[in-house]
C-alpha positions as CSV (number, residue, x, y, z in Angstrom):
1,X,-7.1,11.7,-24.7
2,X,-5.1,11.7,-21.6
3,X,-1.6,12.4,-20.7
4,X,-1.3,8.9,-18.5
5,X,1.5,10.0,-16.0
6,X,4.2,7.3,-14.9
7,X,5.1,7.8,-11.5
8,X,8.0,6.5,-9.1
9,X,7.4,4.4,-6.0
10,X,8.4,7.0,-3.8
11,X,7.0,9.9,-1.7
12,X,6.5,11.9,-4.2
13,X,5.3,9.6,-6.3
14,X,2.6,8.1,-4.1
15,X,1.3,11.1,-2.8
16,X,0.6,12.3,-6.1
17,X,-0.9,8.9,-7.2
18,X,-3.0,9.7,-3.9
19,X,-4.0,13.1,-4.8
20,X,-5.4,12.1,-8.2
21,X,-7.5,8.7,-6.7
22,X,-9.3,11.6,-4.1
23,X,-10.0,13.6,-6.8
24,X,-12.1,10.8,-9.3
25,X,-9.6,9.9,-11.3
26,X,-7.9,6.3,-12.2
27,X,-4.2,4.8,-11.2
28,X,-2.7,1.7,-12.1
29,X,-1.0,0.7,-8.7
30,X,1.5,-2.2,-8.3
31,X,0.2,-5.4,-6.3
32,X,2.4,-8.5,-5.5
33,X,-0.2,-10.6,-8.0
34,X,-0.9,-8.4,-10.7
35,X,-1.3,-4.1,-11.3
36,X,-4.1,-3.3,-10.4
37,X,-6.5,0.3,-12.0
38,X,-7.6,1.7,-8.9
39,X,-10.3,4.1,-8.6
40,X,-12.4,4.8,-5.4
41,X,-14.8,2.2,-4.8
42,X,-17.0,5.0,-3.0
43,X,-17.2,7.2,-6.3
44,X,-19.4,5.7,-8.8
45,X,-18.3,8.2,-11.4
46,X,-14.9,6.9,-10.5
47,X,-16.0,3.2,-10.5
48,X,-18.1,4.0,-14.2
49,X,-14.6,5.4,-15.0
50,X,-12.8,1.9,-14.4
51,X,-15.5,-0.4,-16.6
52,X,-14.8,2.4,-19.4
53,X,-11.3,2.3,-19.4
54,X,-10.9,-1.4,-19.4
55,X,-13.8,-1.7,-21.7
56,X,-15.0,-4.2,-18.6
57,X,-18.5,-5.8,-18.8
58,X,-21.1,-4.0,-16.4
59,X,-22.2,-7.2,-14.4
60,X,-18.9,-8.4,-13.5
61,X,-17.8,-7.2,-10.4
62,X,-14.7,-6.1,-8.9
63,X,-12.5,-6.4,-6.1
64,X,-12.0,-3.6,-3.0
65,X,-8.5,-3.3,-1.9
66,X,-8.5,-2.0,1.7
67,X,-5.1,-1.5,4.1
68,X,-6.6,-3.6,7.3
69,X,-9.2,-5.8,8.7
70,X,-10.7,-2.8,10.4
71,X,-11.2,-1.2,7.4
72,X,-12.7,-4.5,5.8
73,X,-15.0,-4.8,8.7
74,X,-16.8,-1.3,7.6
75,X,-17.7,-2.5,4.2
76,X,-18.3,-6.1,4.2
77,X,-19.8,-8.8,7.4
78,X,-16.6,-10.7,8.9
79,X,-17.5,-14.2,10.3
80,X,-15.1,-16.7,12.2
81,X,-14.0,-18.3,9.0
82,X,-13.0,-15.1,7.1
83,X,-11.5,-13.7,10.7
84,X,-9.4,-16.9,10.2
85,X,-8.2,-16.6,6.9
86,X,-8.2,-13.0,7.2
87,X,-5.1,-13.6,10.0
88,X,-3.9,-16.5,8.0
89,X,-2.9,-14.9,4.2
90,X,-3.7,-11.1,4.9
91,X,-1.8,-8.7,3.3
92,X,-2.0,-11.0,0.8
93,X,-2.8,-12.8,-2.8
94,X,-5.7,-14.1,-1.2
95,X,-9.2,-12.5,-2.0
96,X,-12.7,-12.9,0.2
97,X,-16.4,-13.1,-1.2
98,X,-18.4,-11.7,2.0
99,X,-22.2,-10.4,2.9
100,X,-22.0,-6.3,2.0
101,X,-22.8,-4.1,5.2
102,X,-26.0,-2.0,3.8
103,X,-24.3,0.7,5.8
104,X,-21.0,0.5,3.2
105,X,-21.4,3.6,1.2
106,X,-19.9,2.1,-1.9
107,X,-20.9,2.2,-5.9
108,X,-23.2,-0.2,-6.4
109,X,-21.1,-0.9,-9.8
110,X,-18.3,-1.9,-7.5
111,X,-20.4,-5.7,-6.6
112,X,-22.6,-5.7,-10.0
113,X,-25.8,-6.1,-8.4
114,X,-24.6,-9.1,-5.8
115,X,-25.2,-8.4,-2.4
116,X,-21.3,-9.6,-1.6
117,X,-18.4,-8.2,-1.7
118,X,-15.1,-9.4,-3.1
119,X,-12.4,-7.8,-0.9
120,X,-8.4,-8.1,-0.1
121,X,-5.4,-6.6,1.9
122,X,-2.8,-6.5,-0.8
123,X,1.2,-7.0,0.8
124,X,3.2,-4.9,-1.8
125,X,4.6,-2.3,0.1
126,X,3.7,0.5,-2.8
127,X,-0.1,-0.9,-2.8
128,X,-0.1,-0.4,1.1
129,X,1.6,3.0,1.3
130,X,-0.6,4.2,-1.0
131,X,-4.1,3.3,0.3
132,X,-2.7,4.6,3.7
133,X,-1.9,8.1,2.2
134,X,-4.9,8.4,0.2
135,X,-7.7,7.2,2.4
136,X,-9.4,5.7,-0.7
137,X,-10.7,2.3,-0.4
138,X,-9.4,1.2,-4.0
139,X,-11.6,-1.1,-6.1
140,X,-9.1,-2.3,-8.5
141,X,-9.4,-4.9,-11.0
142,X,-6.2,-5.7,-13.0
143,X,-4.7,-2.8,-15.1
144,X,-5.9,-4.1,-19.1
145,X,-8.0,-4.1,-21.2
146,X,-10.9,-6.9,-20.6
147,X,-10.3,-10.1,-21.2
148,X,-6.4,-9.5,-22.3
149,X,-3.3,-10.7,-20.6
150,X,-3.4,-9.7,-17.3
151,X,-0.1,-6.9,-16.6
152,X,2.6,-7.8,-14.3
153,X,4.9,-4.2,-15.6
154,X,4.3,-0.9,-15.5
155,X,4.9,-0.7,-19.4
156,X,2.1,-3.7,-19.7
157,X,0.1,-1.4,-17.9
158,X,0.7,1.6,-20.8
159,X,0.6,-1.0,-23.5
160,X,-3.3,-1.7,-22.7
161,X,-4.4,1.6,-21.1
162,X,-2.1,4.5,-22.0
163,X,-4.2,7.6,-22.4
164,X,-7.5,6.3,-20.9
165,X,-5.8,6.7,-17.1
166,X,-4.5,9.5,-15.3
167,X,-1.0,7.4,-13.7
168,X,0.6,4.7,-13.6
169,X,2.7,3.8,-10.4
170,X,5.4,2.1,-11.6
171,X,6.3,-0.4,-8.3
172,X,8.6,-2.9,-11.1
173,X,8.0,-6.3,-11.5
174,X,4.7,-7.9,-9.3
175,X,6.1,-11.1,-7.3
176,X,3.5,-13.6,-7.6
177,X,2.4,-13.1,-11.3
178,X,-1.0,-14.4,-11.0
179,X,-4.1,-12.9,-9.7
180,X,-5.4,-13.5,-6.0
181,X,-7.3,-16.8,-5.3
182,X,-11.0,-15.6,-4.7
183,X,-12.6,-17.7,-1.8
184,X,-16.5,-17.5,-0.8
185,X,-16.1,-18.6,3.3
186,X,-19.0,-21.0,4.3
187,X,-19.7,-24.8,4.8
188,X,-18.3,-25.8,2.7
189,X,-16.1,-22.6,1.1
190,X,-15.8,-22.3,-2.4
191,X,-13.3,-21.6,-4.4
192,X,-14.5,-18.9,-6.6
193,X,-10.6,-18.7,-8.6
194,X,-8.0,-20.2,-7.8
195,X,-4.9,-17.7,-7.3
196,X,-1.7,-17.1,-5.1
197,X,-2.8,-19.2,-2.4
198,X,-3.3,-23.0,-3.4
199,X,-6.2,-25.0,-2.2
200,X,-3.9,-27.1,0.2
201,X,-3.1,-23.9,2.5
202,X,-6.9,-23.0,2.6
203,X,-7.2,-26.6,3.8
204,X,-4.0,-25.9,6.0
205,X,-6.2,-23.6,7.9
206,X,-9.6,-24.3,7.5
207,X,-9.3,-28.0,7.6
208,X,-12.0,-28.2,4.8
209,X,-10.8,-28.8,1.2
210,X,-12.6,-25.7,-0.9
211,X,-15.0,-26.9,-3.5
212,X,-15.2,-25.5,-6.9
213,X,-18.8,-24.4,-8.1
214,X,-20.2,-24.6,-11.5
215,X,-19.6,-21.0,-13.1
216,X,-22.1,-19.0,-14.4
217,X,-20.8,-16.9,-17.1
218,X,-23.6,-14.6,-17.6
219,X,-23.8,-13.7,-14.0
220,X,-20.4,-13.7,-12.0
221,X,-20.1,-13.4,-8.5
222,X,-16.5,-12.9,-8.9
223,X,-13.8,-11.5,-10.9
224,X,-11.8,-14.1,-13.0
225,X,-15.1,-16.0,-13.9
226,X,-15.8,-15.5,-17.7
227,X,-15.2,-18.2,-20.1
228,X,-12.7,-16.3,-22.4
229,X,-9.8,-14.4,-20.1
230,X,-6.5,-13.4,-20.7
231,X,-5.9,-14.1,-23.6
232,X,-3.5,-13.0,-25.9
233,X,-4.6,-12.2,-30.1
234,X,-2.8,-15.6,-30.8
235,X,-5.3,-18.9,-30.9
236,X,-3.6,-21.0,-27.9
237,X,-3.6,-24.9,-27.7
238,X,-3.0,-26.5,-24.2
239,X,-0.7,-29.9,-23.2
240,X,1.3,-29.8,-26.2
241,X,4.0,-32.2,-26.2
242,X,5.7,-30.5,-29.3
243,X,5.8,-27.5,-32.0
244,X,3.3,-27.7,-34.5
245,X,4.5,-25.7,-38.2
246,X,3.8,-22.4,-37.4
247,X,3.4,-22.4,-33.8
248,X,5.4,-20.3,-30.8
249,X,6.3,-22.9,-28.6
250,X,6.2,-22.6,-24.4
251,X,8.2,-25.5,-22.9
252,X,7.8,-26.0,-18.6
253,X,10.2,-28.0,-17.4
254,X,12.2,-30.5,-19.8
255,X,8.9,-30.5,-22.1
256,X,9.5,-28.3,-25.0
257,X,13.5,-28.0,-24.8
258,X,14.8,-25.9,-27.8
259,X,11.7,-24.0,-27.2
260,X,11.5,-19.7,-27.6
261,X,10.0,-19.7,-24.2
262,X,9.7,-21.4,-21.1
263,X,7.9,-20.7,-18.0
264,X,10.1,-22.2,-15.9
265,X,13.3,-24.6,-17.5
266,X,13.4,-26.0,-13.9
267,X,10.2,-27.0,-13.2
268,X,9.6,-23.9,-10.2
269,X,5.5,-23.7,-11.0
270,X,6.2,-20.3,-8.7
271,X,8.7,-19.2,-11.2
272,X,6.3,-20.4,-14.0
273,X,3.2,-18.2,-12.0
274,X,5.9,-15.2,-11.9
275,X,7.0,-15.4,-15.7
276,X,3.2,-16.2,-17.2
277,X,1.5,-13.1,-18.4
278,X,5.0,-11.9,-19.0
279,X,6.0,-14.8,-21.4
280,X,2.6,-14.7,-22.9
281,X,2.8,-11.3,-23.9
282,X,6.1,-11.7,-25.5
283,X,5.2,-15.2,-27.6
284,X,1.9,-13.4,-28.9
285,X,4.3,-10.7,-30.4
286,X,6.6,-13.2,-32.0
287,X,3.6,-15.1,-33.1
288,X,2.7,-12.2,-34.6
289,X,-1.2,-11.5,-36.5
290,X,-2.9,-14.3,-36.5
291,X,-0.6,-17.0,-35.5
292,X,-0.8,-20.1,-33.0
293,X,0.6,-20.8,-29.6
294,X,1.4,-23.9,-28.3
295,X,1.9,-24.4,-24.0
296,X,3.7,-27.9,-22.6
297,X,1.4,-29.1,-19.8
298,X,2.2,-27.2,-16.8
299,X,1.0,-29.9,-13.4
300,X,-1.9,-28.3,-10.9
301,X,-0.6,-28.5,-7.7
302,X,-0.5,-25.7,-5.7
303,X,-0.4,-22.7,-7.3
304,X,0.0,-24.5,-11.0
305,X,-4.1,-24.9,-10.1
306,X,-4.1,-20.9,-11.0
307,X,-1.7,-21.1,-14.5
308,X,-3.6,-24.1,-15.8
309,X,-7.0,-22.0,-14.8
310,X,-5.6,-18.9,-16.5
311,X,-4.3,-21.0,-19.7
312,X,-7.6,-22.2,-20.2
313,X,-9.2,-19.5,-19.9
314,X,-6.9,-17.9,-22.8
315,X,-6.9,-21.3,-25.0
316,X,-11.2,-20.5,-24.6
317,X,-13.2,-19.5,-28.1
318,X,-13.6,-16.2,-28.3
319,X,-16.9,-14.2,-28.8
């Protein structure tokens, strides 16, 4: 087993993270959505290395982090709409599904077979430093185990994946709290997952509202796509009004006061984005082996459309 390293945010600590990532091996890096486990997309010993660890299906593919549109523009085609977004939300929660160059030199494991590629210019400072130091074009899917509550902390991080990764580097708390929303550009664009930027500013800029396709969960085009996702051990039941004997209660708003948790007692649904894996995390272990969750209705506008997507996806049966 592995000695997972947990390093600081600073020179030090980055140029170390960057050393490793040239040499094969796998970091959990700090993102403004979620942490991501970086590996280079380039190395598919590296990328192999990143399914293992997470215990990640083969034919789901992951996202490439990349530090510019230049550098997107050597791995993936970049049309009008995606030049537009691109100058819109990048760096950025926001994630886009383009044609792969067959010049791009990357794993094949990194797209699973598609002939697109998901990529993103991530805004945390700690994410950017480091894919300037190390050169490394970073696939990076989020730093768990698959299919678990997604990891917003370093110590989430450790909890899922200490001692199958060389470092974690610890950037604190991630700002956002929900994954990047995955768009496919076209006419219309789709909406692959909905994420840190809502449907309304895609609209904002594209003047087209993006359409959600029917998911195929045997054959994803994007991350985020499987039926059963983050999700804690606990079984979880949606739009609860009240506590049920035996259930860990999450209120939103004035729905569910007196509860142990709340996403946001205010109503914020950015706050409630923020706090979600987090407070998930922690009612699983108060829930305890198998025990029950019940989540208040949380509304879908704006970026609610990603926590309601999320809490389905963890209320889903699992296989």
């Amino acid at each position: 087993m592995l000695t997972t390293l947990r390093l600081k945010p600073d020179e030090a600590g980055i140029f170390r993270a960057a050393e490793l990532l040239r040499a094969g091996e796998l970091v959990a890096f700090p993102s403004e959505t979620v942490y991501g486990l970086g590996g280079d997309a380039r190395n598919d010993a590296a990328v192999a290395g990143i399914y293992t660890a997470k215990g990640r299906p083969s034919f789901n593919p992951l996202i490439v982090h990349l530090p510019d549109l230049d550098a997107v523009r050597r791995y993936a085609e970049v049309g009008p709409e995606a030049e537009a977004l691109a100058r819109a939300f990048w760096p950025g929660p926001l994630t886009l599904v383009l044609p792969l160059r067959p010049d791009a030199g990357l794993s094949p494991r990194v797209t699973a077979g598609n002939h697109s590629l998901a990529v993103r210019i991530p805004a945390h400072p700690v994410a950017r430093a480091l894919l300037q130091v190390s050169g490394v074009p970073l696939a990076g899917p989020s730093a768990n185990p698959s299919g678990r509550i997604s990891p917003t902390t370093a110590e989430h991080v450790l909890e899922g994946l200490d001692g199958r990764i060389a470092a974690v580097l610890d950037g604190g708390a991630c700002r956002v709290g929900v994954e990047s929303t995955i768009l496919a550009p076209g006419q219309p664009p789709h909406l692959l997952r909905p994420g840190g930027i809502s449907a309304e500013e895609i609209l904002a800029v594209l003047g087209t509202l993006p359409l959600r396709p029917e998911e195929d969960p045997a054959r994803p085009v994007a991350p985020g796509q499987l039926s059963s996702h983050y999700a804690p051990d606990a079984l979880v039941r949606l739009n609860a009004g009240s506590r049920r004997a035996n259930e860990v209660f999450i209120g939103f708003g004035a729905v569910g006061t007196g509860a142990e948790f709340n996403l946001s007692p205010t109503g914020d649904l950015n706050e409630a984005a923020a706090q979600l894996f987090a407070v998930l995390r922690d009612a699983d272990r108060q829930a305890g082996p198998g025990g029950r969750i019940a989540i208040a209705p949380v509304p879908t506008a704006g970026i609610g459309l990603a926590i309601n997507d999320r809490l389905k996806r963890a209320a889903a049966p699992r296989s």
